[in-house]
N, C-alpha and C positions, 0 to 999 in steps of 0.2 A: 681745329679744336684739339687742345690738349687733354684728349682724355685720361692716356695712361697714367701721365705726372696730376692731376687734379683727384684723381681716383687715389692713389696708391696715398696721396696726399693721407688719406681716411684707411690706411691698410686694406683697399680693396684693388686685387691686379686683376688687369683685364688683358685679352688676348688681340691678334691685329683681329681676327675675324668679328670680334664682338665688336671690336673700335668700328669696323666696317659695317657692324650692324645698325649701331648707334650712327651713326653718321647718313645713313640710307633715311632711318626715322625721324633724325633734323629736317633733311629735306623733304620729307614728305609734310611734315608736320607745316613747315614754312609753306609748301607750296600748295598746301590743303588747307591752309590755315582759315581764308576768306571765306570760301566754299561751307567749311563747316561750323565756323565762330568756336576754333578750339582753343585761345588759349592767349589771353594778353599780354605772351612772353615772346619772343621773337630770336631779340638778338642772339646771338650762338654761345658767348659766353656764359648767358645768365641761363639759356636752357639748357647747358650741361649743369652746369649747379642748380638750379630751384626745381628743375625736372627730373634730367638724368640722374645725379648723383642724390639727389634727395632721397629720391625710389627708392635706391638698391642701398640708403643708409644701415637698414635691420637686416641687413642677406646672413649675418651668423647667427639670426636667431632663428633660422627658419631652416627643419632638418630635411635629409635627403629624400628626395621623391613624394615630398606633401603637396596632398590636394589642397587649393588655395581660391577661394574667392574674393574678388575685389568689385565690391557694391559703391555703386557710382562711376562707373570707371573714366569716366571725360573721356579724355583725349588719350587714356591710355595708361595712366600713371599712377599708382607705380606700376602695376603689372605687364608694362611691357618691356622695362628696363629689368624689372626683376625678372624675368623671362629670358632675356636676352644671355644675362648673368648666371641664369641656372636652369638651364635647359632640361634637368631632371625634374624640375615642377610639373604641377597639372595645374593648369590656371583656366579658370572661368571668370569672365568680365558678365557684368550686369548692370546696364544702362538703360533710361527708362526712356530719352532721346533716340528714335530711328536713326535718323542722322549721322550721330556720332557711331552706332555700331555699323553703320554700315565704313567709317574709317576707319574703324576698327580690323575689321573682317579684313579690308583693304591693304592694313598694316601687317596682317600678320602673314597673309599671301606674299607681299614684297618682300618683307623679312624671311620668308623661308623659316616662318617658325611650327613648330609643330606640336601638341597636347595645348594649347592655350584656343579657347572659343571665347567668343563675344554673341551676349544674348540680351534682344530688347524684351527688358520685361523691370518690371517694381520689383521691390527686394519682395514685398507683402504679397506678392502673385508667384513669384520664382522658387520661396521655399515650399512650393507643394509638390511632393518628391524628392525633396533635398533636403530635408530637415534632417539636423546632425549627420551630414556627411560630409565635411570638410574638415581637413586638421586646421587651417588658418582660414581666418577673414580679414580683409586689410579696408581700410576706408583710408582716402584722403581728402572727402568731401569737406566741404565748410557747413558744417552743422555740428548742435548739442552733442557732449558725450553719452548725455544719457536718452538723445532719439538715435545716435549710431552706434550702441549697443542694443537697443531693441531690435534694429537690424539685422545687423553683423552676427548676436549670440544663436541663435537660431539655429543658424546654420552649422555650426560645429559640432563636432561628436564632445564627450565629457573628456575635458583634462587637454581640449584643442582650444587654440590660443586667438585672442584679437591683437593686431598690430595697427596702431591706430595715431595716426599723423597729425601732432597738434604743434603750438607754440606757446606762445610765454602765458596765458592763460588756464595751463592746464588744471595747476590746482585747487584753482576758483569750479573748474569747470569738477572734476574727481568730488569735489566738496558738494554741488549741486547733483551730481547723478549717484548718491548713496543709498538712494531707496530702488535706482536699478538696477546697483551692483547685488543688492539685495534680492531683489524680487525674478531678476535674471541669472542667480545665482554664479555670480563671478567675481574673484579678487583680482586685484591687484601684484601680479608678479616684479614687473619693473619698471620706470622711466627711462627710455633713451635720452641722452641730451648730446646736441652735434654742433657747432657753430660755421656758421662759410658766411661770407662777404656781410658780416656784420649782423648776421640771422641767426636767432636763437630757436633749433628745432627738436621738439621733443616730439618721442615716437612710447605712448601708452601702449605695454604690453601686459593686458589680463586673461587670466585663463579662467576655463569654465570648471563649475566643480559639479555641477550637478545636471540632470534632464530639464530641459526647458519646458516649462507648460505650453501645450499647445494652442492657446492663446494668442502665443507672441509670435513674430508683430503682428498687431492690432491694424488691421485694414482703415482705410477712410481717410490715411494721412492722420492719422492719429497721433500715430510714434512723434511729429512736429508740434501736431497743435494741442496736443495735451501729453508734454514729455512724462515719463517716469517720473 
């Protein structure tokens, strides 16, 4: 797999060690893949691009030594390519699948990676204790923007940012959660937009302006079935 030339492709340079890391994570992902139902990508090509390099698209917007949560974490993504790539994060994964954290756990032991945990727990149970203490929250879950900002905002301190991994929908979607953006009290900073193998990926980055009511998120599965 050509990492180096595919990466640098998007102005991001990788080292052999990281190329060594990332290629450690293919094969495990490959050969854990049945075992834990992670991930309907396989081939090596398409999960350097829809995976690897997808993850570590926003790595300049995210400054040095920030705490990072990534709610839903699957199979790992992006949080363990962004890890990989900047080993000065603090990354906490949160998945509600035993399953999958226990791959998780597994990935991060083989990798030799170090400040990054994987914890089973709902976002709606995990921010007790952690309410605004992260600079970032990253989702790249397939759901509403305005149930995965009830989520994700929670958790940040005021003026900490959501990076949030969408596609060509997004401003259907931004148009639909303005009574979140609202009531969660956060704007809208910027749209990433990134193109690879014919895919249009946009990465919503909004920051928080104010104290979240503690309220939010509203337990019961709420945040889905009665969005913002």
């Amino acid at each position: 797999m050509d990492i180096k030339k595919i990466f640098s492709n998007f102005n991001i340079a990788v080292s052999d060690e990281q190329i060594g890391q990332f290629e450690k994570f293919y094969k495990l992902l490959v050969e854990e893949n049945e075992k834990y139902n992670l991930t309907a990508i396989t081939e090596e090509n398409e999960v350097v691009y829809k995976h690897f390099l997808d993850s570590v698209l926003p790595i300049n917007e995210i400054l040095p030594n920030a705490k990072l949560i990534d709610i839903g974490s699957g199979a790992g993504f992006p949080s363990v390519p962004l890890k990989i790539m900047r080993p000065d994060l603090q990354i906490t994964m949160v998945d509600s699948l035993n399953k999958r954290v226990n791959f998780l756990n597994m990935t991060i032991s083989k990798l030799g990676l170090s400040k990054i945990e994987a914890v089973h727990a709902r976002a709606e149970e995990y921010i007790k204790g952690k309410r605004e203490f992260y600079d970032y929250a990253v989702a790249r879950a397939v759901a509403p923007l305005n149930t995965l900002l009830e989520y994700l905002v929670p958790y940040l301190k005021i003026d900490g940012r959501c990076l949030i991994y969408k596609s060509q929908k997004l401003d259907e979607e931004i148009e639909m959660a303005k009574n979140a953006f609202k009531t969660l009290s956060v704007k809208v900073v910027k749209v990433l937009e990134f193109e690879y193998l014919g895919i249009t990926r946009k990465i919503l980055v909004v920051e928080k302006t104010e104290k979240t009511n503690e309220k939010y998120p509203r337990e019961k599965n709420l945040p889905k079935l009665k969005p913002l």
